[in-house]
PyMOL CGO cylinders between C-alpha atoms (Angstrom):
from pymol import cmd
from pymol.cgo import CYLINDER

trace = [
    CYLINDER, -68.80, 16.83, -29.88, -68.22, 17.68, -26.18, 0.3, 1, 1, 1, 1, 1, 1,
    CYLINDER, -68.22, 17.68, -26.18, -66.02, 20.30, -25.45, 0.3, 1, 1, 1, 1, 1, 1,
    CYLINDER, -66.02, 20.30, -25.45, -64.94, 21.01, -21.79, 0.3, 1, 1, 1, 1, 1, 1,
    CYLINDER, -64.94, 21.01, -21.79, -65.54, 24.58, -21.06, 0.3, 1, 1, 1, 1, 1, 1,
    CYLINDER, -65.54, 24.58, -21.06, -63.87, 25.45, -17.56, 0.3, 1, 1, 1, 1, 1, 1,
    CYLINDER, -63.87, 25.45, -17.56, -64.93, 29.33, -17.54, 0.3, 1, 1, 1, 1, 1, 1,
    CYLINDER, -64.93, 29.33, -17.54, -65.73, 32.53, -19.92, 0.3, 1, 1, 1, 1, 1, 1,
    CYLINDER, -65.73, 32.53, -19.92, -63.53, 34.61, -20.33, 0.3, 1, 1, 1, 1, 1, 1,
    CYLINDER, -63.53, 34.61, -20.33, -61.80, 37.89, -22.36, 0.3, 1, 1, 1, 1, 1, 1,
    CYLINDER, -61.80, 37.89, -22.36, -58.07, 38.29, -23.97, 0.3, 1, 1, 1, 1, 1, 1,
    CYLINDER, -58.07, 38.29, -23.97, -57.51, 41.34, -25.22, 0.3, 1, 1, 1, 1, 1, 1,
    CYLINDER, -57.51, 41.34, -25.22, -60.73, 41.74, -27.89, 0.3, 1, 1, 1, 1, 1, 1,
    CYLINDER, -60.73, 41.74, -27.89, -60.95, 37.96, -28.59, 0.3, 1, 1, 1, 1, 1, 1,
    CYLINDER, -60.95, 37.96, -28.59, -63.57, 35.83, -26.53, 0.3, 1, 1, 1, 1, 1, 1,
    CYLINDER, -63.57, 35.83, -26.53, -62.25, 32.33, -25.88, 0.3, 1, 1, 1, 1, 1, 1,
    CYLINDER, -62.25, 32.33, -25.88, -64.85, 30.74, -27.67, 0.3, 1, 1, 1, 1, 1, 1,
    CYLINDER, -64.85, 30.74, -27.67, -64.20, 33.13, -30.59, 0.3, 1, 1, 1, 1, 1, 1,
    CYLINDER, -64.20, 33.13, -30.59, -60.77, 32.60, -30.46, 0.3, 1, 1, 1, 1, 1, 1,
    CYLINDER, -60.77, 32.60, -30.46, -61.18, 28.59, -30.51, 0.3, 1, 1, 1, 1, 1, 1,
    CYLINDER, -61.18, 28.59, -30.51, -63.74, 28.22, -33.19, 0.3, 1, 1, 1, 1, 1, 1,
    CYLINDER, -63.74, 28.22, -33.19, -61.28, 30.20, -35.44, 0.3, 1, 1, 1, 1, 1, 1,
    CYLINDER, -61.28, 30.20, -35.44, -57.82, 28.50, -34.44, 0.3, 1, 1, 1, 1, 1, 1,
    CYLINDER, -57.82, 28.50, -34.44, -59.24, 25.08, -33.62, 0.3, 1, 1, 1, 1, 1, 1,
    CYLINDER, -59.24, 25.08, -33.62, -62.24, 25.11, -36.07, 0.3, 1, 1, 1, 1, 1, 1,
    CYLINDER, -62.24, 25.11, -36.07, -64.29, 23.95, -33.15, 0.3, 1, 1, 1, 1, 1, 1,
    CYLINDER, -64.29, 23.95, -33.15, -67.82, 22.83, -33.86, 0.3, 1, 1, 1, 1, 1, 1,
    CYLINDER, -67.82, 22.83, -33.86, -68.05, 24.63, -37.05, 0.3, 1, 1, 1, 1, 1, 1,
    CYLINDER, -68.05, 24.63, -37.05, -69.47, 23.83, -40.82, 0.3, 1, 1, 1, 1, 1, 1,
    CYLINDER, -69.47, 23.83, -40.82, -67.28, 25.50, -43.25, 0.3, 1, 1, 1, 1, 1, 1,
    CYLINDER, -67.28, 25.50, -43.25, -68.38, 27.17, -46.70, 0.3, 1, 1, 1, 1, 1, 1,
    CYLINDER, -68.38, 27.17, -46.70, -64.88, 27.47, -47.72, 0.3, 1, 1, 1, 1, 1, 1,
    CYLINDER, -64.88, 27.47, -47.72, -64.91, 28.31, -51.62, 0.3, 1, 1, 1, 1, 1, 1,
    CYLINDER, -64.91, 28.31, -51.62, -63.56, 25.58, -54.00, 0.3, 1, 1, 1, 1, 1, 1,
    CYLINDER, -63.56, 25.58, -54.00, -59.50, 25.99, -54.81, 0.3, 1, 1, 1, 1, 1, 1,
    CYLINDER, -59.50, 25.99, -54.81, -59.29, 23.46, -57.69, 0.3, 1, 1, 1, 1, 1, 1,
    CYLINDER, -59.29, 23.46, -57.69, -61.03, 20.43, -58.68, 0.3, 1, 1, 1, 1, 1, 1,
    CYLINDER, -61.03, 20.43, -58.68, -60.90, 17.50, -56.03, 0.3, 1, 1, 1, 1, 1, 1,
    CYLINDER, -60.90, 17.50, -56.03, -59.99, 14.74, -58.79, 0.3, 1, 1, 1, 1, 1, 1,
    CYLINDER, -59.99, 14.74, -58.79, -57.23, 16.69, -59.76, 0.3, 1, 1, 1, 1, 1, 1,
    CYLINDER, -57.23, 16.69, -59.76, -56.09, 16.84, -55.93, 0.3, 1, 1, 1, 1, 1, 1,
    CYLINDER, -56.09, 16.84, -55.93, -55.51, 12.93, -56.00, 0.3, 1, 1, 1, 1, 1, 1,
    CYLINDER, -55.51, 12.93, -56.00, -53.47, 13.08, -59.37, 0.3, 1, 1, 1, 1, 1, 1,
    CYLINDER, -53.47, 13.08, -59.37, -50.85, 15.52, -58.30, 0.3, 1, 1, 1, 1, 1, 1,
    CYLINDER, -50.85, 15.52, -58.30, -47.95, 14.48, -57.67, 0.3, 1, 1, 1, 1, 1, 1,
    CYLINDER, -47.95, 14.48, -57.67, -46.52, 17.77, -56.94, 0.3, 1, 1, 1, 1, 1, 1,
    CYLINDER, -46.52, 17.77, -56.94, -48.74, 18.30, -54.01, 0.3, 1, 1, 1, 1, 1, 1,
    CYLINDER, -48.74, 18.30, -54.01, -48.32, 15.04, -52.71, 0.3, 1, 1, 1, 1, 1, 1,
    CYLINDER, -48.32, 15.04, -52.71, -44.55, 15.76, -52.89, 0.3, 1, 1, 1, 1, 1, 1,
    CYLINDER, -44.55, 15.76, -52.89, -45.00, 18.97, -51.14, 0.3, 1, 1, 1, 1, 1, 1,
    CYLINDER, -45.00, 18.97, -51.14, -47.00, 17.17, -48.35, 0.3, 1, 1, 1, 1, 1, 1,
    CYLINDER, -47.00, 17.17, -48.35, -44.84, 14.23, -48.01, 0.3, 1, 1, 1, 1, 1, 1,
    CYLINDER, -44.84, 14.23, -48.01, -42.17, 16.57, -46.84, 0.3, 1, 1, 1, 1, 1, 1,
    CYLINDER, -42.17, 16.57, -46.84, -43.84, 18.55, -44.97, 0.3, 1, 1, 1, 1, 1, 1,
    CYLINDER, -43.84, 18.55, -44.97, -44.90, 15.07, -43.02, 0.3, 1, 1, 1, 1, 1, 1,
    CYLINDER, -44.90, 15.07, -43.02, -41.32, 14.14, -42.79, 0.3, 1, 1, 1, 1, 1, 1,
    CYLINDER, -41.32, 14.14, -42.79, -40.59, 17.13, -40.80, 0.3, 1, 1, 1, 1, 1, 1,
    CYLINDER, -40.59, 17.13, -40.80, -41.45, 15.95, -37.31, 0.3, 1, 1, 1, 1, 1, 1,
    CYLINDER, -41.45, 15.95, -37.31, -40.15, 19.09, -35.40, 0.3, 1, 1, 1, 1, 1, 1,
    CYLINDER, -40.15, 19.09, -35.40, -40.29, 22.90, -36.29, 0.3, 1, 1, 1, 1, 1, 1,
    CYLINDER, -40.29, 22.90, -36.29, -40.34, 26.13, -34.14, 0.3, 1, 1, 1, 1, 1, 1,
    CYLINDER, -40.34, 26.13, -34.14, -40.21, 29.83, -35.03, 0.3, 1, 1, 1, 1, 1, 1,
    CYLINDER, -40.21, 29.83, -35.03, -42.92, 33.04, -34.94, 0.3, 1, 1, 1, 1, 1, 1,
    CYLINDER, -42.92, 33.04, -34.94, -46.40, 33.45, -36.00, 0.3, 1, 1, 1, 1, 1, 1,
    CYLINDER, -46.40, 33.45, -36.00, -48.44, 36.26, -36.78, 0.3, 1, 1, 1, 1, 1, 1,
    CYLINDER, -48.44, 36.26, -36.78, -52.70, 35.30, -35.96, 0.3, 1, 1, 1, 1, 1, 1,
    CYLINDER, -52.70, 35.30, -35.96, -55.40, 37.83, -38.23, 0.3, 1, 1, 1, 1, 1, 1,
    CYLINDER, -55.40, 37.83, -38.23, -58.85, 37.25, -37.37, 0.3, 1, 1, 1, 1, 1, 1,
    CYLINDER, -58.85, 37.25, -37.37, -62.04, 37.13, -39.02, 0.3, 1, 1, 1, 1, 1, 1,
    CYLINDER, -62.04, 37.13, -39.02, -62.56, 41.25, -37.45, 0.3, 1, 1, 1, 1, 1, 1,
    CYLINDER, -62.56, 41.25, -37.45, -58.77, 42.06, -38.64, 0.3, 1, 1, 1, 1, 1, 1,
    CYLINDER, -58.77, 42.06, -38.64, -57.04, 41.95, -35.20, 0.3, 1, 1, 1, 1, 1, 1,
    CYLINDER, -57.04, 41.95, -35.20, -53.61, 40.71, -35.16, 0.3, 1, 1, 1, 1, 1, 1,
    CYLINDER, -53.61, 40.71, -35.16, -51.14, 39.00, -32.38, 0.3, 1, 1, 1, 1, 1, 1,
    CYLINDER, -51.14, 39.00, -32.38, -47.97, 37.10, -32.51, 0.3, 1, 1, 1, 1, 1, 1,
    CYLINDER, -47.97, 37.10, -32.51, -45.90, 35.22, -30.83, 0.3, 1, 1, 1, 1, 1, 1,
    CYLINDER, -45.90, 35.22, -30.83, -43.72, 31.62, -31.00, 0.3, 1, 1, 1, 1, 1, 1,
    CYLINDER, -43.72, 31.62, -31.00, -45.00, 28.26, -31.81, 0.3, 1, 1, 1, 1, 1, 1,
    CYLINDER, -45.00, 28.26, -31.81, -43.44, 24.65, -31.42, 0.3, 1, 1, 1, 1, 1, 1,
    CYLINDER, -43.44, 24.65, -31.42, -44.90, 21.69, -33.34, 0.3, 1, 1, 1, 1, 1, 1,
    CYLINDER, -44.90, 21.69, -33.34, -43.95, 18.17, -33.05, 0.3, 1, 1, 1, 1, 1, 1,
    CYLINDER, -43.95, 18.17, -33.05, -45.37, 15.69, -35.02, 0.3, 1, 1, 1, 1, 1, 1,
    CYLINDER, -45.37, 15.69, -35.02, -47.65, 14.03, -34.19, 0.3, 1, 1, 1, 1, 1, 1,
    CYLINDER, -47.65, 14.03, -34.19, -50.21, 16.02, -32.15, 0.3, 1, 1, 1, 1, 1, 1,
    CYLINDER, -50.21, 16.02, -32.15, -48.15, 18.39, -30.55, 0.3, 1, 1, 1, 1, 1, 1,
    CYLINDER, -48.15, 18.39, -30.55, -48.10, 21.64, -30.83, 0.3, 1, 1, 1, 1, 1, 1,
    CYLINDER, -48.10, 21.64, -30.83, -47.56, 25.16, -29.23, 0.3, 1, 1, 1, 1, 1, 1,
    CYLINDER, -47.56, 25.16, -29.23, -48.37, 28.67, -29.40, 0.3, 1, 1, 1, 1, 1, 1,
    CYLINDER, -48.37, 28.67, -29.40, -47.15, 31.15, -26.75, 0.3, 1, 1, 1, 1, 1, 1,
    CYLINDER, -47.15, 31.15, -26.75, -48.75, 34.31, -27.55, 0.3, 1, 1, 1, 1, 1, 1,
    CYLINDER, -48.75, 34.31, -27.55, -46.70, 37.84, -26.78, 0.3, 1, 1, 1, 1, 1, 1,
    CYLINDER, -46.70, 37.84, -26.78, -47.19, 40.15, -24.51, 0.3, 1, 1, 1, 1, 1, 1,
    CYLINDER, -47.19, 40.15, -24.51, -49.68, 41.97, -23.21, 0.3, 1, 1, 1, 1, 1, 1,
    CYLINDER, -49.68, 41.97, -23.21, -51.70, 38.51, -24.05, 0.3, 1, 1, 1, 1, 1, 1,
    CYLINDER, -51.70, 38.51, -24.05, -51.29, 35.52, -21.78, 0.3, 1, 1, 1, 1, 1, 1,
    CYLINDER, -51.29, 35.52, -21.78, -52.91, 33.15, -24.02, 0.3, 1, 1, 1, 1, 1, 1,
    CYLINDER, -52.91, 33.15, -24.02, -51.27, 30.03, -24.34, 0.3, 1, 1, 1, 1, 1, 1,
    CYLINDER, -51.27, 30.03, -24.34, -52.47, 26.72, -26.90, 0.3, 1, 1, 1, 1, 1, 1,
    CYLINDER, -52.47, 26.72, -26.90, -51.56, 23.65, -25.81, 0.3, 1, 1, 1, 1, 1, 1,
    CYLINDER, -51.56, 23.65, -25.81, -51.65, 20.29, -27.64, 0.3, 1, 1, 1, 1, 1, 1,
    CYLINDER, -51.65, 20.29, -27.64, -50.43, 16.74, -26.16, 0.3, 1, 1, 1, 1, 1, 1,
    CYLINDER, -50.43, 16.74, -26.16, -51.07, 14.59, -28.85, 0.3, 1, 1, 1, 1, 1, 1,
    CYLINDER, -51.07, 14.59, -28.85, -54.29, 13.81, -27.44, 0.3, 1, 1, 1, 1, 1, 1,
    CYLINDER, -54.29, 13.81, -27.44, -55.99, 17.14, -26.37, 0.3, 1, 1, 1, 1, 1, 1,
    CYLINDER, -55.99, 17.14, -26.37, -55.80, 20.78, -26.94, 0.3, 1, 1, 1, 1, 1, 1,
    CYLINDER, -55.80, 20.78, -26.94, -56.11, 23.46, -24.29, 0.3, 1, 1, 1, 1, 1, 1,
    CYLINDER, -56.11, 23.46, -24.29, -56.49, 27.11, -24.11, 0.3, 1, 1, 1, 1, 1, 1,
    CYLINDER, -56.49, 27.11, -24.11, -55.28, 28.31, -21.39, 0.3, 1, 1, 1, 1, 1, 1,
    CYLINDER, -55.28, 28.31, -21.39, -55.35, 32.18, -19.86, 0.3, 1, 1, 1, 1, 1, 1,
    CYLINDER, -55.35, 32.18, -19.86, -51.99, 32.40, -17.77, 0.3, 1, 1, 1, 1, 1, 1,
    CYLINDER, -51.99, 32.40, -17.77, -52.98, 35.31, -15.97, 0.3, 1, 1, 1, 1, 1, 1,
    CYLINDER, -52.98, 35.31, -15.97, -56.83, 34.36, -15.04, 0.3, 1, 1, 1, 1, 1, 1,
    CYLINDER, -56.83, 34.36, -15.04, -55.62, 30.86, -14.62, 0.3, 1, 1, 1, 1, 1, 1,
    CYLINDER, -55.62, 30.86, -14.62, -58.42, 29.71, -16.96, 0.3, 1, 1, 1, 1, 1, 1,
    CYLINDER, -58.42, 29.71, -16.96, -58.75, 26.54, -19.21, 0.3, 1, 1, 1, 1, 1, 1,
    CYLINDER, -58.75, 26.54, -19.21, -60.52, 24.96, -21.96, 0.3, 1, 1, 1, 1, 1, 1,
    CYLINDER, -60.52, 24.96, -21.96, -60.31, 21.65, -23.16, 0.3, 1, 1, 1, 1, 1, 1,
    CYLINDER, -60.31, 21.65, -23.16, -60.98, 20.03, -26.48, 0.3, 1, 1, 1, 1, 1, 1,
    CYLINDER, -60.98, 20.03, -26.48, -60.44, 16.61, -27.61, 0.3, 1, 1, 1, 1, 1, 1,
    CYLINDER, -60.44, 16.61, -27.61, -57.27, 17.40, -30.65, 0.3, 1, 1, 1, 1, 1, 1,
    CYLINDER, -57.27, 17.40, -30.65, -59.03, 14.50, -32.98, 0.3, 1, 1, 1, 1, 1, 1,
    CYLINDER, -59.03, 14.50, -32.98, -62.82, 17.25, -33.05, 0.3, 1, 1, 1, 1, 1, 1,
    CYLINDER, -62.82, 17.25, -33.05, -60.28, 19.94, -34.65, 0.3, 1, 1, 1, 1, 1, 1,
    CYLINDER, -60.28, 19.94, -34.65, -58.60, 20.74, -37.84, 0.3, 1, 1, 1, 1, 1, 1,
    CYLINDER, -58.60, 20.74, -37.84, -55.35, 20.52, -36.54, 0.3, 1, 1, 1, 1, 1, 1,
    CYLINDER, -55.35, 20.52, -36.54, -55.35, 17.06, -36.35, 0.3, 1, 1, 1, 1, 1, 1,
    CYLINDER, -55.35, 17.06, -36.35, -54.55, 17.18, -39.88, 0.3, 1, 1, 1, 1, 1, 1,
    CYLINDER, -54.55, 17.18, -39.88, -51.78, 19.91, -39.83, 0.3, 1, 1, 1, 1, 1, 1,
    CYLINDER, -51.78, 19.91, -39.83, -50.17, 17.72, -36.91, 0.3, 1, 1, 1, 1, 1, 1,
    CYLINDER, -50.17, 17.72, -36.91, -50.91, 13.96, -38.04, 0.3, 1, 1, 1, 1, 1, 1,
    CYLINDER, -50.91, 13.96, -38.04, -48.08, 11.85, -39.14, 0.3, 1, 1, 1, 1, 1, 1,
    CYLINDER, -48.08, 11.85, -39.14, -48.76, 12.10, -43.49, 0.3, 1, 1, 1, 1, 1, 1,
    CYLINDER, -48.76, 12.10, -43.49, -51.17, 13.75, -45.39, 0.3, 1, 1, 1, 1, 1, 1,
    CYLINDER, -51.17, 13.75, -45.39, -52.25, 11.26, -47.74, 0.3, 1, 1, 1, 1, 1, 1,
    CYLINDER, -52.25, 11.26, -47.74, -53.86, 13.18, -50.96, 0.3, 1, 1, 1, 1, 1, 1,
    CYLINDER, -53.86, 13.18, -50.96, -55.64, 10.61, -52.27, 0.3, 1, 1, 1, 1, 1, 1,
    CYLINDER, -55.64, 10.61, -52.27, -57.74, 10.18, -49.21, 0.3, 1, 1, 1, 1, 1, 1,
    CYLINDER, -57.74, 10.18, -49.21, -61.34, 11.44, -49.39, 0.3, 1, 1, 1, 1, 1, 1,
    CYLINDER, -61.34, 11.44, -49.39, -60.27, 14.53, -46.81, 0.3, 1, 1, 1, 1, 1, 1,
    CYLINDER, -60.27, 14.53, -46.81, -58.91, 16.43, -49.60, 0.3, 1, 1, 1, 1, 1, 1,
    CYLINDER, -58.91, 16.43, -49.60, -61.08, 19.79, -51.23, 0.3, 1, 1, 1, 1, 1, 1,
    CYLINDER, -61.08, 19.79, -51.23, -59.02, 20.75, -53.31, 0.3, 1, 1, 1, 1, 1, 1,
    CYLINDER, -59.02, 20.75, -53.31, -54.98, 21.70, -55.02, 0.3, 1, 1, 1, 1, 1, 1,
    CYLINDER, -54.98, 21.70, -55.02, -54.20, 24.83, -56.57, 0.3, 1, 1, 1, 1, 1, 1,
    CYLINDER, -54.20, 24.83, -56.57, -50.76, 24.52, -57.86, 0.3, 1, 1, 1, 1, 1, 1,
    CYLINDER, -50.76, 24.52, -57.86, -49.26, 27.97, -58.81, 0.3, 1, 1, 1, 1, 1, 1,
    CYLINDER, -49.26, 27.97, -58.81, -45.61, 29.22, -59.32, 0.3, 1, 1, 1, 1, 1, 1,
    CYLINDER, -45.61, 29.22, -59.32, -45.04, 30.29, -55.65, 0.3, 1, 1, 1, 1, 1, 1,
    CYLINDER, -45.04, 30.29, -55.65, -47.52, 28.81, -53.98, 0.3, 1, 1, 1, 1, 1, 1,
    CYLINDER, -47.52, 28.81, -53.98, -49.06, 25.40, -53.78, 0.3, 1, 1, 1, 1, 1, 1,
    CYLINDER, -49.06, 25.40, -53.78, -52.54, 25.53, -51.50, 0.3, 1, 1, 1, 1, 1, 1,
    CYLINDER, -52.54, 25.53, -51.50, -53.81, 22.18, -50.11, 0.3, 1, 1, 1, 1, 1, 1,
    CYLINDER, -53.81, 22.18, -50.11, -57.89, 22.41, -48.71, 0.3, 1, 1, 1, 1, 1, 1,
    CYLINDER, -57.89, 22.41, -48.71, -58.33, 19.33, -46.66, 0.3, 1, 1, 1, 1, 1, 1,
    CYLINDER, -58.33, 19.33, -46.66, -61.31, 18.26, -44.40, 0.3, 1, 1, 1, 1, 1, 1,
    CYLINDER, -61.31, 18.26, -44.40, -63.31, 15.79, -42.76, 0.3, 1, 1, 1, 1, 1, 1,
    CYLINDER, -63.31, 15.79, -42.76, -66.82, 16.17, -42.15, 0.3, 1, 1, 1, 1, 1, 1,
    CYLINDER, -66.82, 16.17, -42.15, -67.58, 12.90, -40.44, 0.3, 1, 1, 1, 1, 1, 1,
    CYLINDER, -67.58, 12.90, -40.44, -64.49, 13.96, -37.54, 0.3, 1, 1, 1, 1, 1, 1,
    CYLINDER, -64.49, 13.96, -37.54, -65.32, 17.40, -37.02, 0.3, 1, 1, 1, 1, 1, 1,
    CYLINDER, -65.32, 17.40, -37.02, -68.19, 18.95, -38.73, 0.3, 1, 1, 1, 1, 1, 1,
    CYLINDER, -68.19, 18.95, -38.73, -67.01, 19.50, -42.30, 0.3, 1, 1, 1, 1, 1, 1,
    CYLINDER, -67.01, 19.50, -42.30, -64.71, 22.15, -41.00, 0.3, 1, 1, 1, 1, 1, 1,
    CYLINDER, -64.71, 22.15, -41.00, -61.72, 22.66, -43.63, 0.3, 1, 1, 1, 1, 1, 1,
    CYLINDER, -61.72, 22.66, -43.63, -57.74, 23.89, -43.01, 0.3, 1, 1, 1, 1, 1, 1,
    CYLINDER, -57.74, 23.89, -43.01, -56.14, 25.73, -45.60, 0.3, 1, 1, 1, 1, 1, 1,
    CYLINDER, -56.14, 25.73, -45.60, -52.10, 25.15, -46.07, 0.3, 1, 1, 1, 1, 1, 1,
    CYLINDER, -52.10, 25.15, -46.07, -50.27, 27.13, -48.48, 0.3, 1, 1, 1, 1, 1, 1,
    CYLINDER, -50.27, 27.13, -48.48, -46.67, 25.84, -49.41, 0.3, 1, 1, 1, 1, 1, 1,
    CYLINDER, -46.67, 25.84, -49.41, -43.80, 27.79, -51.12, 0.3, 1, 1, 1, 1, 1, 1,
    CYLINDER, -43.80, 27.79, -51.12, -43.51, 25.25, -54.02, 0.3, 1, 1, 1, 1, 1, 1,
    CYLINDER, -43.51, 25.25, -54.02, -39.76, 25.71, -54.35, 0.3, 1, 1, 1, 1, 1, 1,
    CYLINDER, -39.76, 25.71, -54.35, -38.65, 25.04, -50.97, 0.3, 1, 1, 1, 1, 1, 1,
    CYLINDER, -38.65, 25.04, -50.97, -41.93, 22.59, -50.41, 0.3, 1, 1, 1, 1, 1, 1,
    CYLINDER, -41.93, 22.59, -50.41, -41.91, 25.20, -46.44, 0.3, 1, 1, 1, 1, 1, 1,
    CYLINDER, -41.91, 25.20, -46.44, -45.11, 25.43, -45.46, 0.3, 1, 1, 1, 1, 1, 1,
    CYLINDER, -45.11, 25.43, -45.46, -46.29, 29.02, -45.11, 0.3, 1, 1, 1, 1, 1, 1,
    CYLINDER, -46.29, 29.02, -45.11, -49.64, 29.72, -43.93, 0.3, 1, 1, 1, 1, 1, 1,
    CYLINDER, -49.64, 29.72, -43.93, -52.74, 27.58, -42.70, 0.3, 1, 1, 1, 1, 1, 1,
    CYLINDER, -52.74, 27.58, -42.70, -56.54, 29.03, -42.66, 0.3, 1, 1, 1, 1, 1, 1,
    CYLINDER, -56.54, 29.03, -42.66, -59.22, 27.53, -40.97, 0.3, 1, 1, 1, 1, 1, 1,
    CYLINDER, -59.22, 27.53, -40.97, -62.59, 29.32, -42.20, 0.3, 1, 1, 1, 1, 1, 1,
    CYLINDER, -62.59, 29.32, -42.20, -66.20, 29.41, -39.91, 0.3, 1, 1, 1, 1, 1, 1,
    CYLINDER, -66.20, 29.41, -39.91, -69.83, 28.60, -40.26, 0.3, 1, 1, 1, 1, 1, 1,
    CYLINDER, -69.83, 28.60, -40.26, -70.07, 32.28, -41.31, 0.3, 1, 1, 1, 1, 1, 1,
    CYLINDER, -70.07, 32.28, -41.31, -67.19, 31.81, -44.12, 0.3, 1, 1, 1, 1, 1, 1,
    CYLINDER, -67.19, 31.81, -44.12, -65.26, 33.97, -41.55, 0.3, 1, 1, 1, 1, 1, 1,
    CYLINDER, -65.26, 33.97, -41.55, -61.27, 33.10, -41.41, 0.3, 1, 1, 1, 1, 1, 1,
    CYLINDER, -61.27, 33.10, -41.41, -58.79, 33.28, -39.24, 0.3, 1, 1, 1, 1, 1, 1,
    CYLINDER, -58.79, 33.28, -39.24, -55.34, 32.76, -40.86, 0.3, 1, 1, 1, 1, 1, 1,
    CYLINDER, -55.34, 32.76, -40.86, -51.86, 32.18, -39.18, 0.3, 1, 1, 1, 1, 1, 1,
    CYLINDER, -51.86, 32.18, -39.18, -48.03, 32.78, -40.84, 0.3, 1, 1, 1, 1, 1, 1,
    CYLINDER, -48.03, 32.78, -40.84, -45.36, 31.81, -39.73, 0.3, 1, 1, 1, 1, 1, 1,
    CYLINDER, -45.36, 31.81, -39.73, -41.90, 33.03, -40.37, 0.3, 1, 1, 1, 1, 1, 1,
    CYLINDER, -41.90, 33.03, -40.37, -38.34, 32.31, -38.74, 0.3, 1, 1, 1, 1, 1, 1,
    CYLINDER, -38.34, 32.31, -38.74, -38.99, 28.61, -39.22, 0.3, 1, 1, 1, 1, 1, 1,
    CYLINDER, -38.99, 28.61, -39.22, -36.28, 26.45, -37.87, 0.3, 1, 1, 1, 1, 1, 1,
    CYLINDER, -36.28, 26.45, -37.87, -36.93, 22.55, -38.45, 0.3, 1, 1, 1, 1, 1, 1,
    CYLINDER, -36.93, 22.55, -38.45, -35.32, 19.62, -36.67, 0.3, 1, 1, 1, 1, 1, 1,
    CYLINDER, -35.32, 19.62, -36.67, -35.13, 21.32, -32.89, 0.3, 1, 1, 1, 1, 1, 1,
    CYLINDER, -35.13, 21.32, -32.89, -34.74, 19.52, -29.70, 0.3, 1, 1, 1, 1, 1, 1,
    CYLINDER, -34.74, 19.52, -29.70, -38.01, 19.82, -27.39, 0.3, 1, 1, 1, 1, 1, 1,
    CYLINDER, -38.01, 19.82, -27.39, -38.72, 19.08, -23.45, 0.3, 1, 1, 1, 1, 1, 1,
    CYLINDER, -38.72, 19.08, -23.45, -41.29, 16.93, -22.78, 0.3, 1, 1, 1, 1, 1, 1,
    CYLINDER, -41.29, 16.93, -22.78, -42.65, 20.12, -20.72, 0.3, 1, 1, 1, 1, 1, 1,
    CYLINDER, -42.65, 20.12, -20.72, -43.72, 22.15, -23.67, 0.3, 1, 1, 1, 1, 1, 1,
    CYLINDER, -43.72, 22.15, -23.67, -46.18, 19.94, -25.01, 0.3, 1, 1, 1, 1, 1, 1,
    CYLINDER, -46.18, 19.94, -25.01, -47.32, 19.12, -21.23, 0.3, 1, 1, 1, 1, 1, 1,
    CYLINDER, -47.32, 19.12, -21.23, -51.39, 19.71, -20.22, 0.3, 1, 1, 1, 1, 1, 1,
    CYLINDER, -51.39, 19.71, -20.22, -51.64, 21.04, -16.90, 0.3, 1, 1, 1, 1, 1, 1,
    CYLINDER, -51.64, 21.04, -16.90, -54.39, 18.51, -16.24, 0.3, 1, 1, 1, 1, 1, 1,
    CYLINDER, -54.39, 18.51, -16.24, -54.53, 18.77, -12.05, 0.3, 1, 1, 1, 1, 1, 1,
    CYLINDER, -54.53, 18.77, -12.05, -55.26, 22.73, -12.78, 0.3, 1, 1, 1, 1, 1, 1,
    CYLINDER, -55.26, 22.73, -12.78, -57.56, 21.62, -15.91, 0.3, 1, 1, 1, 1, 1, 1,
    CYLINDER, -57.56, 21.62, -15.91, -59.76, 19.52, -13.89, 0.3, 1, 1, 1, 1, 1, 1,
    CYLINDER, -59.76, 19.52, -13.89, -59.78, 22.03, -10.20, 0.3, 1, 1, 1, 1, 1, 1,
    CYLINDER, -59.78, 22.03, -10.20, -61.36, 24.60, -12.37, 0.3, 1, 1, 1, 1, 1, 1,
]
cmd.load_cgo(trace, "trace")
């Protein structure tokens, strides 16, 4: 996989390419621990229900908090769009911002003027942002159905090098809760979200790639 790295740099404690291998799951082999048996991921029904909806929902915005692998912690506001698109405007003092188009992801330093680009399809959010996750497709590593939670391990080896997401669901409301995408190291960085609103109204403009500053750099 070819990634586009436009220059180093620092936010905060987090290196760029730290900070991408854990939120993107760039160029990484995961050694993510089993969370139920795969055969009985394509026989539930109640995960497939819980995913179905969460496909249907093709627009959602609210707040995230981001722990990495080293226990630091930021926040901010993230828009998603289905499919491909998808935001996260980190708060201040950080001026990190994600950006995906539906076709690319970039991380982008606001303040440095900064960018790195990554094809969307090499990463595991692909699969949080593609139009259905289908559970009886071979991407699936396991279910674990519980009374508050339903988690869903999916990954595809042959896209981008067995890395895995982890999506936890309440299984009442079917709202999905948390996703965790886990290193070569077994290292993970996890994001919640909270103040969800589904449904919104987007401009075109916050899913839009600065590609002329992309490409200058």
């Amino acid at each position: 996989m070819k990634k586009k790295t436009v220059r180093s740099s620092q936010f905060g404690s987090i290196s760029r390419r730290s900070f991408a291998a854990g939120l993107l799951g760039v160029g990484v082999s995961a050694m993510l621990p089993s969370t139920g048996a795969a055969q009985g991921a394509a026989g539930s029904a109640a995960a497939q229900r819980i995913a179905d909806h969460f496909s249907s929902v093709k627009t959602m915005m609210g707040e995230f908090v981001q722990f990495g692998p080293r226990g630091e912690q930021t926040g901010g506001k993230f828009f998603i769009e289905r499919p491909g698109k998808l935001r996260f405007n980190f708060e201040d003092p950080s001026p990190v911002r994600v950006i995906a188009d539906g076709k690319n992801v970039v991380i982008g330093n606001m303040k440095l003027k900064t960018w790195d680009l990554y094809p969307l399809s090499k990463t595991p959010l692909s699969l949080l942002l593609s139009d259905r996750i289908d559970l009886s497709h071979e991407m699936v590593r396991g279910v674990r159905e519980e009374p508050d939670l339903t988690t869903i391990v999916l990954g595809n080896k042959t896209v981008f090098g067995d890395s895995t997401i982890t999506m936890m669901f309440d299984s009442k409301t079917f709202e999905l809760r948390q996703w965790t995408i886990t290193d070569a190291q077994n290292k993970d960085t996890s994001v919640m979200i909270y103040n969800v609103k589904n449904g919104v109204g987007f401009d075109d403009r916050v899913f839009r790639i600065p590609y002329d500053e992309v490409r200058k750099l």
